[in-house]
C-alpha positions in Angstrom: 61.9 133.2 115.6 63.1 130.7 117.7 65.8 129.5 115.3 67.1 132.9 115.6 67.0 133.3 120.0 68.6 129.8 119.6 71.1 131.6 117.6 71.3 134.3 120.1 71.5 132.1 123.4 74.6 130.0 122.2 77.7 132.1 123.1 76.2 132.7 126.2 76.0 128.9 127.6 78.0 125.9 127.6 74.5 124.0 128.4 71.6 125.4 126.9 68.7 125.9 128.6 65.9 123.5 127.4 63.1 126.6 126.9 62.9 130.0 125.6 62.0 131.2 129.0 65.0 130.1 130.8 67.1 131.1 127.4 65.8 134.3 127.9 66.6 134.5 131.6 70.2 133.2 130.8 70.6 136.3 128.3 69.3 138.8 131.0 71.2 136.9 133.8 74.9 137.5 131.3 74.6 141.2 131.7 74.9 140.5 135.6 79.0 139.1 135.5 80.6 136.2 135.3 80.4 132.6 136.6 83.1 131.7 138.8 84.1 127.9 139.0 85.9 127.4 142.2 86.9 123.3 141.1 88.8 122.1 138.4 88.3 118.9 136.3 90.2 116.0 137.6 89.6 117.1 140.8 88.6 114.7 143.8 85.1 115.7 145.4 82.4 114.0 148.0 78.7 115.3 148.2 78.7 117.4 151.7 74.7 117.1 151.9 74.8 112.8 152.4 77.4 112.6 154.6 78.0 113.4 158.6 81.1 115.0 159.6 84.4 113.1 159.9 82.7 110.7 157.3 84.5 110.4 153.9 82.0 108.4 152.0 82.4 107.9 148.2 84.8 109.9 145.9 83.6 111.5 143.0 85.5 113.0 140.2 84.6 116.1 138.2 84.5 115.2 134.5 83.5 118.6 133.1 82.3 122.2 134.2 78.5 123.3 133.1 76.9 126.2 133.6 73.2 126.1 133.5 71.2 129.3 133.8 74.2 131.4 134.8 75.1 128.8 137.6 77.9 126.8 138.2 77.2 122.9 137.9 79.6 119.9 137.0 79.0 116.5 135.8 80.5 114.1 138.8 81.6 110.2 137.9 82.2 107.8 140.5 86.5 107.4 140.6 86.4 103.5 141.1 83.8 102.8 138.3 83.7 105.8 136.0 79.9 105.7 136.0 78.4 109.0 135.1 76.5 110.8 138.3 75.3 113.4 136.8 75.2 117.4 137.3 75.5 119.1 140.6 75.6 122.4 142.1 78.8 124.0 143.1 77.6 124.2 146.5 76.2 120.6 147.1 79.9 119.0 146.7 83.3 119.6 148.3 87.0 118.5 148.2 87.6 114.7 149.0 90.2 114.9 151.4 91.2 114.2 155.4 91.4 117.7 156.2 87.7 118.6 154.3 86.0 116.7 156.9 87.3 118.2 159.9 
């Protein structure tokens, strides 16, 4: 049985969900529309939530697009170092530019 909800969930997800609940909710939450990425890989970022404003801080890079029970995420590596930082939510991060801080 699970085998075949495994089965089921795949086309639906680019990450799958690590339990039947949540591959369940993922399902249901597909009949609702569409995720909408509003960044690009390659694109420059900065987490909005550590930093004050007029404050750069460090640049992040988005390596790939995710999307985790029906939400946006990417996975983020550090531009100088290429070290891996991880997934976060669309709304948590935001272009790295002059004019994004003002």
């Amino acid at each position: 049985m699970v085998k075949l909800i495994k089965l089921l969930i795949g086309p639906f997800t680019i990450s799958r969900p690590s339990n039947l609940r949540d591959g369940i909710m993922d399902i249901l939450g597909g009949a609702v529309g569409r995720v909408a990425f509003r960044y690009q890989p390659g694109q420059e970022m900065r987490d909005k939530a550590l930093l004050g404003s007029g404050i750069l801080g460090r640049k992040y890079r988005i390596a790939e697009q995710r999307i985790y029970t029906r939400q946006p995420y990417y996975t983020l590596v550090d531009a100088t170092t290429g070290a891996n930082l991880g997934l976060f939510h669309q709304d948590s991060i935001e272009p790295y530019s002059p004019a994004a801080s003002r």
